[in-house]
C-alpha positions as CSV (number, residue, x, y, z in Angstrom):
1,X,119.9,94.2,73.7
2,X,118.4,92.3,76.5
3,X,115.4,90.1,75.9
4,X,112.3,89.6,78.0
5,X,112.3,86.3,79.5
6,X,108.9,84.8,78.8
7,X,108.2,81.5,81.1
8,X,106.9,78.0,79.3
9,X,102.9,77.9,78.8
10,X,102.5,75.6,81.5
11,X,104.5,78.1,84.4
12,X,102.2,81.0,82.3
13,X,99.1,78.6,83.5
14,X,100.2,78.7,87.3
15,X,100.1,82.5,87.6
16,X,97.3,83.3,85.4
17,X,93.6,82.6,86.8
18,X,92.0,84.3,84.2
19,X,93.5,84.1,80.6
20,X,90.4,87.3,79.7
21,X,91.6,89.3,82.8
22,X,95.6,88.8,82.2
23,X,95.3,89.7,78.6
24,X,93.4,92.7,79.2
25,X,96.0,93.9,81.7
26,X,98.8,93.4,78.9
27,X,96.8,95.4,76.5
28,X,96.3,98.1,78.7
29,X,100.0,98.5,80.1
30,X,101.3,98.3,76.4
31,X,98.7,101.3,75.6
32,X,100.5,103.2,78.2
33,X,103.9,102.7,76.8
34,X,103.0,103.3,73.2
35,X,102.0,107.0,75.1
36,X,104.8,107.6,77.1
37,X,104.8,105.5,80.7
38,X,108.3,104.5,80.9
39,X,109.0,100.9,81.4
40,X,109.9,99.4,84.2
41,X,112.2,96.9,83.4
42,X,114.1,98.9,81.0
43,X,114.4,96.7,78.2
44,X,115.1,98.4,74.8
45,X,114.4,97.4,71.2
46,X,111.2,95.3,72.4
47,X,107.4,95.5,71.6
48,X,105.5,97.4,73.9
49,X,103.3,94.2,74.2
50,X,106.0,92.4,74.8
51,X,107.7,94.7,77.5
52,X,104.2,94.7,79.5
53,X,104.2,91.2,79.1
54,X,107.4,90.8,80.7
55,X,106.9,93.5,83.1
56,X,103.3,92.0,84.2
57,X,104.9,88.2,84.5
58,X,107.8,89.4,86.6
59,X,105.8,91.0,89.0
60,X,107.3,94.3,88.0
61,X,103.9,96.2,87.8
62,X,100.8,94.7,89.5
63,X,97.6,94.0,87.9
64,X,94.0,93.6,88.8
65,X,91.2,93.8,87.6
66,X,88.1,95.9,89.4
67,X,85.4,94.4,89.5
68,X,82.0,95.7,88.3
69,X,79.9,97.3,90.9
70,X,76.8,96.7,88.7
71,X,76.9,93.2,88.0
C-alpha cells in the first residue's frame, strides 16, 4: 500500500496563502471521492481526505477558489 507523502508544516506554510481557502478545497475534493471521482494519484487503502490532501499538495488537481462577485 503506498502512502501519501504529506510535506512538514512549515513547507505546508509555503504553498498555502490561505489556510480557509486550502481547507475548503480538501473538503470539497474528498466529497467528490466519497461519490465516485476517481483519484488521481491512485493511492488505495487511504482516507478520502487524505488522498485530496495528497492529491491537492502535489499539484495533482488544481484548486482555486472563485471569488464572490457580490462582495
Amino acid at each position: 500500500m503506498k502512502r501519501t507523502e504529506i510535506p512538514p508544516h512549515e513547507e505546508l506554510m509555503h504553498k498555502i496563502k490561505n489556510k480557509y481557502e486550502f481547507i475548503l478545497a480538501v473538503s470539497k475534493r474528498a466529497r467528490m471521492l466519497v461519490e465516485g471521482a476517481p483519484a488521481a494519484e491512485g493511492i488505495e487503502g487511504v482516507k478520502p481526505t487524505t488522498k485530496a490532501l495528497g492529491e491537492i499538495l502535489n499539484g495533482k488537481i488544481p484548486w482555486t477558489i472563485k471569488e464572490d462577485p457580490d462582495r
